[in-house]
N, C-alpha and C positions, 0 to 999 in steps of 0.2 A: 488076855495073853495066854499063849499055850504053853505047861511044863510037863513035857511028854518024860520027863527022866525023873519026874517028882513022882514020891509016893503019894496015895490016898489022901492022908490026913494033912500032910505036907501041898500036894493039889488042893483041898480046901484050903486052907489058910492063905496062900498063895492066891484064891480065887478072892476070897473076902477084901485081899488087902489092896487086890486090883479095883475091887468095887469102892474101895475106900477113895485112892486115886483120882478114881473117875469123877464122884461127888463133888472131890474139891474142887476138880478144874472146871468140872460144869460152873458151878459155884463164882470159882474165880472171874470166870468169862461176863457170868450175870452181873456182878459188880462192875467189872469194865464197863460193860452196855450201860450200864446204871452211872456209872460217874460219865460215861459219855452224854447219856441224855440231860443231866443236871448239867455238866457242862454249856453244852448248846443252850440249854433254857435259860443260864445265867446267861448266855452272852446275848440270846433273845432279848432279855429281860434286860440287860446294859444296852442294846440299840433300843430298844422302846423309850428304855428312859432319856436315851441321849438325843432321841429323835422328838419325845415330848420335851425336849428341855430346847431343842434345838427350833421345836415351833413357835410355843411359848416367848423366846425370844426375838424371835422374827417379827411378833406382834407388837408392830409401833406403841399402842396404847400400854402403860402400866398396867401390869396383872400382877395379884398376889392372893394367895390362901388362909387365913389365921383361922386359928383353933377358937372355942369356945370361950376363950381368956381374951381372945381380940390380938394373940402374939403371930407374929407373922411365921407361917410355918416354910412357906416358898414365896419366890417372886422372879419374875420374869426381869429381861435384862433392862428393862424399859422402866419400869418401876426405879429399879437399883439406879440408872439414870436421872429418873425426875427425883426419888428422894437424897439423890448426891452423898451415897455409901456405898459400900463393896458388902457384897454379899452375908459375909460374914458378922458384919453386924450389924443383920438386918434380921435376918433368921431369929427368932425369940425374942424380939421386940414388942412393945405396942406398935400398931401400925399406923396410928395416928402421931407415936413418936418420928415416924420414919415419915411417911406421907400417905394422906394430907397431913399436916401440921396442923392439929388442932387439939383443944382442950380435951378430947373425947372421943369415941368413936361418931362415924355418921349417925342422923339418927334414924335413919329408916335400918341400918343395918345393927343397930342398939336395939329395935322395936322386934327384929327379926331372929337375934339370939335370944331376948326376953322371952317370946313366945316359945323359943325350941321349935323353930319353923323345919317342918316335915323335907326329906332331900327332894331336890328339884324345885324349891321352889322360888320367887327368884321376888325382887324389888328393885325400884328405878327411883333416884333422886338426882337433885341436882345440886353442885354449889358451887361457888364464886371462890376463889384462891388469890391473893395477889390480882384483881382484873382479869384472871383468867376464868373460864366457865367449862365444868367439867360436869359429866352425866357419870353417876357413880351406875353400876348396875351389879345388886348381889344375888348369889345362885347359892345355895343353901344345900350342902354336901353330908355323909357320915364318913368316916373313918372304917372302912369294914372290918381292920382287925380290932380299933379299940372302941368302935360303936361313938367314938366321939362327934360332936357337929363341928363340920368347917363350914368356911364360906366364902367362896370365891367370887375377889372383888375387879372387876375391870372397870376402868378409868377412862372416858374418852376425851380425849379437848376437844370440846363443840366453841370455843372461843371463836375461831373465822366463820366458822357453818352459823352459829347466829349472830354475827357479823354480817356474813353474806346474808342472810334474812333480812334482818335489819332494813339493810342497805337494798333488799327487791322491796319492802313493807314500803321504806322511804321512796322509791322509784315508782312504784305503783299509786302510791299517793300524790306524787308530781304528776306522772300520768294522767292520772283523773282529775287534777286540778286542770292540766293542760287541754285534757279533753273538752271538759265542760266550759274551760275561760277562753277557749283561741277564740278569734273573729269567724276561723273556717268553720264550715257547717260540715260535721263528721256521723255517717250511721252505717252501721252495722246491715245489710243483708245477706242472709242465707243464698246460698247457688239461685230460689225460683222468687230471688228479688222479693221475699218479706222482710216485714222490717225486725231487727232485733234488739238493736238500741237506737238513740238518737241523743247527742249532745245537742246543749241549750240552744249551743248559734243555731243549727241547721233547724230547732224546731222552730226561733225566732221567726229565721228565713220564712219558713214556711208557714208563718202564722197560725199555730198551735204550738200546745204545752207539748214537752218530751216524750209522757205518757201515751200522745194520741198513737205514737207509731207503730209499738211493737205492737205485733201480728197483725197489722197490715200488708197491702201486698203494695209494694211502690206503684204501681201502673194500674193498680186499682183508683189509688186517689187520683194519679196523676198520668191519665191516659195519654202515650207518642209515642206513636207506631217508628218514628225514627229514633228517638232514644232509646227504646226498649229490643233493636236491632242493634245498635252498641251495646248495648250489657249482654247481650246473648253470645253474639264474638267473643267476650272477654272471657266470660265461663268457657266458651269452647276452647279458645285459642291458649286461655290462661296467660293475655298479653294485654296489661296496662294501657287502659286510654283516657287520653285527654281535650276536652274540649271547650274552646275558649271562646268567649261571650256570645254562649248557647240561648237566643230566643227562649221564653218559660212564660207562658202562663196559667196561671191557678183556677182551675172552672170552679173550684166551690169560692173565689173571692174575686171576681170580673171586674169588679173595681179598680184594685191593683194593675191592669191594663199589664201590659209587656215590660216584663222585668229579663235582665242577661245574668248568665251562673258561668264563671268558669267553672269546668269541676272535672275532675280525675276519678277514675275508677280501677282503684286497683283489686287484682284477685290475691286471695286469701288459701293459700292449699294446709292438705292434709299431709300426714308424714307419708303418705304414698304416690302425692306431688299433686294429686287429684282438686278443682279448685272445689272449696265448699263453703268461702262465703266470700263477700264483695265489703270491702270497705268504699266508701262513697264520699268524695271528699267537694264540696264544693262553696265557694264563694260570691256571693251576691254582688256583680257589678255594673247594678246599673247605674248607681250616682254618677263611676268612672265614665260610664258607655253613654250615658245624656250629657256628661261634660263633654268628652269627646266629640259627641254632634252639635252640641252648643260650638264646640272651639270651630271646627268643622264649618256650622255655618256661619260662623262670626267671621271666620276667614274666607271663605264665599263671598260673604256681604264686601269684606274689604277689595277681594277681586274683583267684584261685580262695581263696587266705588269708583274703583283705577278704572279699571274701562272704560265707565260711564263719563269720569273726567279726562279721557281719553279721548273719549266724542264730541264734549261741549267745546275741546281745543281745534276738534277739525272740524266742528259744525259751520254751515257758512248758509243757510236757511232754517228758520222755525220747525217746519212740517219733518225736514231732515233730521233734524236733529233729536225730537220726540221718537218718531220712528226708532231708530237707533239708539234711544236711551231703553226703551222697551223691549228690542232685541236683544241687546248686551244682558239685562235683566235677567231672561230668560234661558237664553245659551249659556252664557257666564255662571251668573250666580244658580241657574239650575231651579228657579220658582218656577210655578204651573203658567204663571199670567202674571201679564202688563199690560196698563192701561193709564191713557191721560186722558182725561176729559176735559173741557171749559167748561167756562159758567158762561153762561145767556143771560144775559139781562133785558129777556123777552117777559110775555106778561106770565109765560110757564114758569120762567125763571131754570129753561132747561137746561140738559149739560149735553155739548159738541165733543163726540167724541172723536181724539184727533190721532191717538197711533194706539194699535193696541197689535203683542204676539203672544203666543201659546194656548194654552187650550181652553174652552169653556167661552160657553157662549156669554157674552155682554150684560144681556138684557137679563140674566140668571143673577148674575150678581149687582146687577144697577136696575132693577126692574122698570121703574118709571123714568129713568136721566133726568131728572127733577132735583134740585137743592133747596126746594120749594118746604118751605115750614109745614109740611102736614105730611100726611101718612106717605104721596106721592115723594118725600125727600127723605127717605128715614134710611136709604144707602148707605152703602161707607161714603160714597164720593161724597153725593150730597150732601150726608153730613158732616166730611171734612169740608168742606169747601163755608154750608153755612154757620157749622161753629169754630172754623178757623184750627182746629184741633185733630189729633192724629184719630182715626177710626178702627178700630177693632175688632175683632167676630170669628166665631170658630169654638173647636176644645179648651181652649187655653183665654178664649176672653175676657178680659177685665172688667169692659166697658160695654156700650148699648150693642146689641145683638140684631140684625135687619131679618137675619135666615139664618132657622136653627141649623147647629153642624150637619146631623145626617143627613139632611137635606143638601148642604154642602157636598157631603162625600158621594151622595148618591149619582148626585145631577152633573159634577163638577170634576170628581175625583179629587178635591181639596181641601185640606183640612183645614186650614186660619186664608182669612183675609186682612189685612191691612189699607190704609186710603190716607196718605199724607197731604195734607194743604200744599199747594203753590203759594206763595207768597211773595210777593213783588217788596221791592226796598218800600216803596212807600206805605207796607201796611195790607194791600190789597189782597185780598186770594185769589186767584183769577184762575181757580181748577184746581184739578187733585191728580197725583200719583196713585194710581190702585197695584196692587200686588198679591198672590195669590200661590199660597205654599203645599206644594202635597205633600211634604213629610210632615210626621205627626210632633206637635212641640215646638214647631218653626217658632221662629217671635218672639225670642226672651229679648230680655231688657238690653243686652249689650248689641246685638243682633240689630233691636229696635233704634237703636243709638245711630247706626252705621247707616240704617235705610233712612233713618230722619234727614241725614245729613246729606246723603246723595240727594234726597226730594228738594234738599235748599239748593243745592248744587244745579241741579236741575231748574229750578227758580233764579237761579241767578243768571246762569244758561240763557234762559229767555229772556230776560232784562239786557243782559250784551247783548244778544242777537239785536233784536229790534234797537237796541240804542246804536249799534254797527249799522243796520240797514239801514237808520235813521241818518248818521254820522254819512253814508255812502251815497243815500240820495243827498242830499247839503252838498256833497263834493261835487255832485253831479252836475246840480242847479248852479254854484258857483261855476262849472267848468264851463258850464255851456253858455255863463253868463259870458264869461271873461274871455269866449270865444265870440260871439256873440260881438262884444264891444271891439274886438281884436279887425274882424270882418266890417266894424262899422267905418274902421279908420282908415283901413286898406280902401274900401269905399269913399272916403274922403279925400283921400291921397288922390287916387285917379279921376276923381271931380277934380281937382286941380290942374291934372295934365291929362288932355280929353286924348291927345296924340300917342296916350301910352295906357288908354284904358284897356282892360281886360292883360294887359302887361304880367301883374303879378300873380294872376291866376294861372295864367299858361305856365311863367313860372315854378308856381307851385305843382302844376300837374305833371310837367317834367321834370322836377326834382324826385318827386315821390315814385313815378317808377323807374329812376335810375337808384332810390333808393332800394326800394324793392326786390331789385336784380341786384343788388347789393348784398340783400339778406339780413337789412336792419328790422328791428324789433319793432312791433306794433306803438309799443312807446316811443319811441327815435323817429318812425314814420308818424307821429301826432304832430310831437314836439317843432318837427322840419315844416308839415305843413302849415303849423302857427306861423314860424319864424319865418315862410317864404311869401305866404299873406301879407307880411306886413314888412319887406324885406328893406321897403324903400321909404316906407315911415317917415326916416330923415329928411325926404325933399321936401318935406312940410315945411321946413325954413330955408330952403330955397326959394329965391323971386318967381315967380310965375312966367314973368319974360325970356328968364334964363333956360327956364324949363322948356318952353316952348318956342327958343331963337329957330330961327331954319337955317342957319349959316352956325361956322365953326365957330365955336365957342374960344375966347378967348383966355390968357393964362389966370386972369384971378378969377374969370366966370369956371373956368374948370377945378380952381382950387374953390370957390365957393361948394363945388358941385359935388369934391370929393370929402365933404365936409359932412355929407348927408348918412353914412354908416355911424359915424359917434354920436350923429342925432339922434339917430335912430335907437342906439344904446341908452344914452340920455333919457332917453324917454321910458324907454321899457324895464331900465334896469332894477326900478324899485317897484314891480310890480312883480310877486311871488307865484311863478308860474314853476310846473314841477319839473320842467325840462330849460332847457340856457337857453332861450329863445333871445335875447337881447346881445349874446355874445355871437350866437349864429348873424345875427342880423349886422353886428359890429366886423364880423371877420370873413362877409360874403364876396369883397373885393378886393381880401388879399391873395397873392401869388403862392406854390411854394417854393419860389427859385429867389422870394423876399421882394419883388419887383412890387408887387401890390400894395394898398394904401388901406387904412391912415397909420398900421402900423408897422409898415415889411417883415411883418410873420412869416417864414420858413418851414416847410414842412411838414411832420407830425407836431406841431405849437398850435396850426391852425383843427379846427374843429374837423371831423370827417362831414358831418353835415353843413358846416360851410363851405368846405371843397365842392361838395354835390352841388350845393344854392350858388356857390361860382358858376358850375359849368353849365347849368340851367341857366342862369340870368345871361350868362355872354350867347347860349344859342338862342336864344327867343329875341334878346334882342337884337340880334344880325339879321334873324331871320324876317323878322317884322318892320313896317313901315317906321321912319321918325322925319321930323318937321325938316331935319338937314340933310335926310337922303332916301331912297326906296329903299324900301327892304331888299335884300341881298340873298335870301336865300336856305334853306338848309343846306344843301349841299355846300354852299361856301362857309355855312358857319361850321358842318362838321370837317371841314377843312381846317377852319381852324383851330378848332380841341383837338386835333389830331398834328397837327403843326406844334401847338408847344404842348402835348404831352409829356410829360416828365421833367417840364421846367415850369411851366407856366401853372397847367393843371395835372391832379394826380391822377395816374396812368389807368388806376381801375376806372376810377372813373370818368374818367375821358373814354375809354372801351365800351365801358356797358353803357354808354350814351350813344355811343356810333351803337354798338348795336342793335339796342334798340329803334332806331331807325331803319337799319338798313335788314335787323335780321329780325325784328319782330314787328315790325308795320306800326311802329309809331308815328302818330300823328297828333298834332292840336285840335284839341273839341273845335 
């Protein structure tokens, strides 16, 4: 400051007193700055700690600090939680008064004040509380201003975390129970198909121990160029496959023949979705897959049964019938080959062989056709036939063998043969059923059951036939007989009346083709011409004189005369013929307008075939000579069927009797 109006000594002092001023406020100012900076540092120093107190409490687990005496100096709000106090007194506690609640401090953190463990250094224990399970872990502090040791304790509850252990420990244990006990065959390979584990079933399956796998290469042991392109899609595609009663067989164990694997393959990725290994899940089923063919052909066999009893019902010849039992065989049930043979009872004692279809030559599987006791009968046939018992041969045979199987398969394409006896009711064997299987395994016992049975069916088969053909010629020789004697009597008859011989043949010949234009049945055309033969049978008890008057017959010689249809009835009616011949014969001279004799029957009452044997008997006998007048004529007797058609006689056939005259050139032989 300037004092221009001060003297010297007065400007000095003035000068000094300004320098004195100045000091202070400099002074003053520094102290400001100075309580500003401690200021701000407190309030630093209140957010640091409010922000360590504010972390420390955030932290779920129990945290606290104690001094070298084990009294708790700080604790987090988690702490003040699980030991169920307020802060305050909690602070200079023991810490094991507060929590844990125990007799003493822990003892790794007992072990680690003893020592005067150096700061930073730290210790892990564990202990049990109530069922709870807590992981102590201490970190070993100084105090920088009073050099004292802390040590700060954090508390974790690992109670659920080894809970959850536990319960993977117990899971993975099930696991590998389950692994190694399923029935499925489970293994491990790597993306290039080596092996890296193998459970029991799957090395079962495979017949080796578990150990033979790892670090094999799957398609080393088990070379298929078609399996080994599924497992390569699956790595590519990284898409699951499945396939079901997959063909397998084992080249180091040939024996085992063809066994089925369901099996699934699924892929196995990395956490970069990438596949890097194959679980391989598969199931042996071929017990299922040979049942299945067993039920398969057992149900075949029962189709091929119904068929074949299908055929013995429509057979109506031997030769037919064999044929047809060995086609059905074949097509139906789906065998390679059928065949029947006989037995000869020549000095070879050969076999005739009588139907045979499907493939394979004969003389391959019956070499000699012999049933002959020596090497020539050592066949199936042959030897069904001469030990009466079923025959057997092939993969699967129980019994004598003729032709080893590969020689079968080679020559034949068949794997079993079989050869059932024929066997007649009485005992006999009169030939064999041969049959001949291409699928492998044919012929089990239920199978063999089915085809036993058909073979008897088949035996039984031929016992009807020939006892029917038997029963049919009988019918025959009876029929022909009873014709035969039928023709003897009609012959008799007309030896009695020489004036009227060849009468009931003409007759008969123009009955049967107005039957015929009629459109009667081969049987009703039999039946007519029996019953026209012998239509007049009854005049057999007629007089001979009456027969032969040449003058009009009088009223009792005409009623004697009309006497002659119930004779003729009489006669015939106890004789069992398959058509009404005795009632055609009985109802030839009734009307249908009832005028007619002996019983004035009326219209549809009378037979159709006696109407017919009316209109024949009135034209032949108008037309022909008799002892009491000329013959008169056709044309006047078709005069008269046509006079009383539809009183006298029925109109059809009164028409297809003119017509036939007039429009198809009938005449009498």
């Amino acid at each position: 400051m300037d004092h221009p109006d001060a003297l010297p000594e007065e400007r000095a002092s003035l000068d000094a007193s300004d320098a004195t001023l100045d000091t202070e406020a400099r002074t003053r100012r520094a102290l400001l700055h100075m309580l500003e900076d401690l200021d701000r540092e407190r309030q630093t120093l209140s957010l640091a700690r409010r922000q360590w107190i504010d972390t420390v409490d955030s932290v779920s687990d129990p945290m606290m600090v104690h001094d070298d005496q084990f009294r708790v100096v700080r604790a987090n709000r988690a702490y003040a939680e699980r030991a169920g106090m307020p802060f305050k007194d909690i602070v200079g506690r023991l810490y094991w008064e507060c929590f844990p609640k125990r007799a003493g401090p822990l003892p790794k953190c007992r072990a680690n004040m003893a020592e005067r463990a150096e700061a930073e250094s730290q210790a892990e224990e564990e202990f049990v509380l109530e069922g709870e399970v807590f992981v102590s872990r201490v970190f070993s502090m100084r105090d920088a201003e009073r050099g004292t040791l802390l040590s700060l304790h954090f508390f974790e509850d690992i109670t659920e975390r080894r809970r959850a252990a536990e319960a993977l420990r117990e899971n993975v244990e099930r696991l590998e129970r389950i692994f190694e006990t399923t029935h499925f065959g489970i293994a491990y390979l790597d993306r290039d198909f080596n092996f890296i584990r193998a459970n029991r079933a799957y090395a079962e399956t495979c017949g080796h121990p578990p150990e033979y796998f790892p670090g094999n290469n799957h398609f080393d042991l088990y070379p298929h160029a078609e399996n080994e392109a599924i497992f390569r899609r699956v790595v590519t595609t990284g898409k699951p496959s499945t396939v079901l009663a997959k063909p397998f067989e084992f080249p180091d164990q040939p024996e085992r023949g063809t066994t089925y694997w369901d099996w699934t393959l699924h892929p196995l990725r990395d956490a970069g979705g990438t596949v890097e290994a194959l679980l391989f899940v598969v199931l042996d089923v071929t017990a299922r897959k040979r049942s299945e063919q067993a039920l398969r052909r057992v149900n075949l066999a029962l189709r091929t049964l119904s068929a074949c009893n299908e055929s013995l019902v429509r057979a109506d010849n031997e030769p037919g019938l064999l044929q047809d039992m060995c086609r059905v065989i074949v097509e139906v049930g789906g065998y390679g080959f059928a065949m029947v043979g006989y037995a000869m009872h020549d000095a070879q004692k050969s076999i005739e062989l009588r139907a045979r279809s499907g493939k394979g030559d004969p003389v391959l599987i019956e070499p000699h056709l012999s049933w002959a006791d020596d090497e020539r009968g050592t066949g199936p046939m042959g030897s069904a036939i001469r030990e009466g018992v079923r025959q057997t041969l092939g993969r699967l045979a129980a019994e004598r063998q003729a032709i080893a199987p590969s020689e079968l398969a080679s020559k034949l394409g068949l794997d079993s043969i079989v050869a059932f006896p024929l066997r007649m009711g009485t005992g006999e064997v009169i030939g064999a059923l041969c049959i001949g299987a291409v699928e492998r395994g044919a012929f089990d016992a239920d199978e063999l059951t089915l085809l036993e049975e058909l073979a008897a069916d088949l035996a039984y088969g031929i016992v009807t036939l020939r006892a029917r053909l038997e029963a049919r010629e009988n019918a025959v020789r009876l029929r022909e007989s009873l014709e035969e004697t039928v023709f003897a009597i009609a012959t008799t008859v007309e030896m009695r009346d020489p004036y009227t011989a060849g009468h009931q043949r003409r007759v008969t010949e123009l009955a049967i083709a107005i039957a015929r234009k009629l459109g009667l049945s081969d049987h009703q055309l039999h039946g007519l011409r029996l019953a026209s033969m012998v239509h007049d049978l009854g005049k057999i008890r007629v007089p001979a004189e009456i027969l032969s008057k040449p003058g009009r017959l009088t009223d009792i010689e005409m009623s004697l005369m009309k006497l002659h249809p119930k004779t003729g009835n009489d006669i015939l009616k106890d004789i069992k013929f398959p058509w009404p011949i005795a009632r055609i014969v009985l109802e030839h001279h009734e009307r249908i307008d009832g005028s007619g004799y002996p019983h004035a029957l009326k219209g549809d009452s009378i037979l159709l075939e006696s109407r017919i044997l009316g209109v024949a008997d009135v034209v032949e006998a108008m037309a022909s000579h008799r002892p009491y007048r000329p013959g008169l004529g056709i044309e006047a007797a078709l005069a008269e069927i046509g006079k009383g058609s539809g009183r006298l006689y029925d109109p059809s056939v009164a028409d297809a009797c003119t017509k036939l005259f007039r429009e198809s050139g009938f005449s009498f032989a």
